[in-house]
C-alpha positions in Angstrom: -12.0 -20.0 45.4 -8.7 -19.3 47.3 -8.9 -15.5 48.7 -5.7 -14.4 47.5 -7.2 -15.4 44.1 -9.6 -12.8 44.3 -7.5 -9.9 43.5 -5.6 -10.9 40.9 -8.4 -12.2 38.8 -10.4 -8.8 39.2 -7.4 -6.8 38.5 -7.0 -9.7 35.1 -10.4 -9.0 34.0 -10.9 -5.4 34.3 -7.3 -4.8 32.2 -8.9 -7.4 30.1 -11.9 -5.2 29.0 -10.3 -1.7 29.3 -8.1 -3.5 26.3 -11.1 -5.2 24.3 -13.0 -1.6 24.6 -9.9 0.2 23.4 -9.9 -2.5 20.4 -13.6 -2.1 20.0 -13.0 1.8 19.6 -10.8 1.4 16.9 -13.1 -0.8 15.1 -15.5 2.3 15.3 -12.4 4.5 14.2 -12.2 2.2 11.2 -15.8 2.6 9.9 -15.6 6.6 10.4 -12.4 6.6 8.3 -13.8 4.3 5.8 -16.8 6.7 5.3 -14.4 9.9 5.1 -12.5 7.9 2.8 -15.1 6.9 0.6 -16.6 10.9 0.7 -13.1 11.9 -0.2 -12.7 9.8 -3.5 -16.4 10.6 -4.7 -15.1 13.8 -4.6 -11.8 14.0 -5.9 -13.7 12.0 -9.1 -16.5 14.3 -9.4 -17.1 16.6 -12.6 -14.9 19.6 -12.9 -15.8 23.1 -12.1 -14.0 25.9 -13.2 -11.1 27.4 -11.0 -12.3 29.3 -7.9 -11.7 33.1 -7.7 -10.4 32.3 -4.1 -9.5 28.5 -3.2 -10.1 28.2 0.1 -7.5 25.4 1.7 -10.3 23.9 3.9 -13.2 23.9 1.7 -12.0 23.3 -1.5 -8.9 20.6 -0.9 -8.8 18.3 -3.7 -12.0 20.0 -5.8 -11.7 18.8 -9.4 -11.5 21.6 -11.4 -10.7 22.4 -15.5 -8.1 25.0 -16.5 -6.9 26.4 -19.9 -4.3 28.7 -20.1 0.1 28.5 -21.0 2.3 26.7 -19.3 5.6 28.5 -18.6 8.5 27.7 -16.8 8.6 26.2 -13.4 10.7 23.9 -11.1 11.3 20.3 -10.7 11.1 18.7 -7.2 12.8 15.7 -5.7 10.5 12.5 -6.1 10.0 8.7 -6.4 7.6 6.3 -7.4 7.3 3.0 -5.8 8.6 0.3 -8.3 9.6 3.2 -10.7 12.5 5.0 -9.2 14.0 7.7 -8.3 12.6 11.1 -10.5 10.9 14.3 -10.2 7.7 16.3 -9.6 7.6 18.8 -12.3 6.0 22.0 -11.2 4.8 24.7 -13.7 3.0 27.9 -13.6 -0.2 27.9 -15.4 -1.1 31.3 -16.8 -4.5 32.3 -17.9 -6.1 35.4 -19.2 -2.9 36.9 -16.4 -4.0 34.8 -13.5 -0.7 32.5 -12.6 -1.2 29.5 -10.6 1.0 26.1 -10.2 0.3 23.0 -12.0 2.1 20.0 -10.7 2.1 17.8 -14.2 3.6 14.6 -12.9 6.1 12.8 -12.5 9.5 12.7 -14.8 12.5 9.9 -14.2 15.6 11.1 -13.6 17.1 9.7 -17.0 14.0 11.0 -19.3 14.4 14.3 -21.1 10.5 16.3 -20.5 10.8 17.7 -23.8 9.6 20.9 -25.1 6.5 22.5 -22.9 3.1 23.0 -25.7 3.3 25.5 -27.5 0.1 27.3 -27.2 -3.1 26.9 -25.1 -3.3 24.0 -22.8 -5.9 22.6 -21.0 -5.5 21.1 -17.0 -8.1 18.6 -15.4 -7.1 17.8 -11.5 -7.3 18.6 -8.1 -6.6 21.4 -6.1 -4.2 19.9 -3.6 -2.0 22.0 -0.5 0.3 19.3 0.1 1.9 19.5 3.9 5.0 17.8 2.8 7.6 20.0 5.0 8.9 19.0 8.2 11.9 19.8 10.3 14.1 17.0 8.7 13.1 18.5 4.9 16.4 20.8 3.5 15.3 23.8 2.6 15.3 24.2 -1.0 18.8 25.2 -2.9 17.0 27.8 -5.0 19.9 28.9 -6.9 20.9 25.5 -8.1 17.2 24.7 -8.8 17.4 21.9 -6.0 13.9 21.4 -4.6 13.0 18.8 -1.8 9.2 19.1 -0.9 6.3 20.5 -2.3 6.5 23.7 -0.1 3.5 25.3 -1.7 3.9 28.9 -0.1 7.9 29.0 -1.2 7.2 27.5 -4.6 4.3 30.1 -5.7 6.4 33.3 -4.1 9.6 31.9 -6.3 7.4 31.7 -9.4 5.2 34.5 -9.0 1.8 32.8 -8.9 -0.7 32.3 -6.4 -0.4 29.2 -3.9 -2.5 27.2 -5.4 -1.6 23.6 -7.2 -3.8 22.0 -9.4 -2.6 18.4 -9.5 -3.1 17.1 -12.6 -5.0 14.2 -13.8 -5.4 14.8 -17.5 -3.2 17.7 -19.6 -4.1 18.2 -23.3 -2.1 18.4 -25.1 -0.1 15.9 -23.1 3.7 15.4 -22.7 4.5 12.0 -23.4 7.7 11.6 -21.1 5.8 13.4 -18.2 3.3 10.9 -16.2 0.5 12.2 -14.4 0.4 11.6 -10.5 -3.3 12.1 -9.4 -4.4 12.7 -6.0 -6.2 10.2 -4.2 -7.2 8.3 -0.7 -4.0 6.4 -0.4 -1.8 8.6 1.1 -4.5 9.4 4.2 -3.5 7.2 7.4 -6.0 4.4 7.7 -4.5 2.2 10.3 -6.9 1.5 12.8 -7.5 -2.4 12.1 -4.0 -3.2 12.9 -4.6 -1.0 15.8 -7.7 -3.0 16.5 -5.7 -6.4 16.4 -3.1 -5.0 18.6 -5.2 -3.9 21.3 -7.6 -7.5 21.0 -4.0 -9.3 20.9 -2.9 -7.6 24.2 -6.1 -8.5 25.4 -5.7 -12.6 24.9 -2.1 -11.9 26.4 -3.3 -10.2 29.4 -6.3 -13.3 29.9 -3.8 -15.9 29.5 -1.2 -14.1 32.0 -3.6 -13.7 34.9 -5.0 -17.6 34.3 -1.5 -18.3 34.5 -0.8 -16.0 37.5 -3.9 -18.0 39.1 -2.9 -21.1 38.0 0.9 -20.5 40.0 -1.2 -19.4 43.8 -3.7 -22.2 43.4 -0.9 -24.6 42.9 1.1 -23.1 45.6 -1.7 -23.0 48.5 -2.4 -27.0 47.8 
């Protein structure tokens, strides 16, 4: 082998492998996220438990639990649905036995009337949810003109006088026919570490193919 060949294939394998180990590593960031995936949904479809005293943000994000109380008036939040349109969240404050906490029943288009709330006792199945929503491209909310953009779950439950906690619902009896649950689940967590994978495998055959081409060019030039 030529000696100024040396180098350059060294340099071309050892890029080569930092590459295929960086690509291997995301394959081993794609089973863990699968796992925590999986754990996530067996949860959110476990049994429900009753509403915790003291939801803890950490421990208890996206327990099922069951709640029966009155709905009263809440707010509607800026929303869309993929292959639905354009719509909105509609936010309520659940009151039972003088405990006041947000319910987030579903989703409303923009052209459908939500009709009356129930009259009487309802009963909530969901998920206790924090959503992080907010960034610093979100308008803050237009309170006065009932304008909301995010789910800003501290802001919404000082405006309505409830604790911040949202049950997301799943299943609301007795239901509202115009209102259509939106149920947390899995999909919204980032899973992208195969493409990740491929990337990092693909700039791995680039790299190979530039430094056999790189050797090809001296050999031809020292005969």
């Amino acid at each position: 082998m030529n000696k100024r060949m040396i180098l350059p294939l060294i340099f071309g394998l050892v890029g080569a492998a930092i590459l295929v180990s960086l690509g291997t590593w995301q394959l081993r960031r794609l089973d863990w996220k699968e796992t925590v995936l999986a754990e996530i949904d067996a949860r959110i479809t476990a049994a429900p438990v009753a509403l915790p005293a003291q939801p803890d943000p950490e421990q208890d994000r996206f327990l099922p639990v069951t709640a029966t109380g009155t709905l009263l008036p809440g707010i509607q939040v800026l929303s869309s649905v993929k292959k639905v349109g354009a719509g909105f969240r509609v936010i309520d404050v659940l009151d039972s036995d003088g405990r006041r906490v947000l319910v987030d029943r579903g989703f409303l288009k923009v052209q459908d009337d939500p009709g009356p709330r129930p009259d009487g006792p309802v009963t909530i199945i969901g998920n206790l949810h924090w959503p992080d929503e907010v960034d610093k491209y979100t308008p803050a909310p237009d309170i006065e003109k009932g304008d909301w953009f995010a789910r800003d779950l501290p802001v919404m439950a000082d405006h309505l006088g409830a604790e911040p906690v949202l049950i997301v619902a799943r299943d609301i009896t007795p239901a509202s026919p115009a209102i259509r649950p939106l149920p947390v689940d899995s999909s919204g967590i980032p899973n992208d570490h195969l493409q990740y994978a491929i990337t990092w495998f693909s700039l791995a055959c680039v790299w190979l193919g530039m430094t056999a081409l790189f050797l090809w060019r001296i050999r031809r030039g020292t005969e």
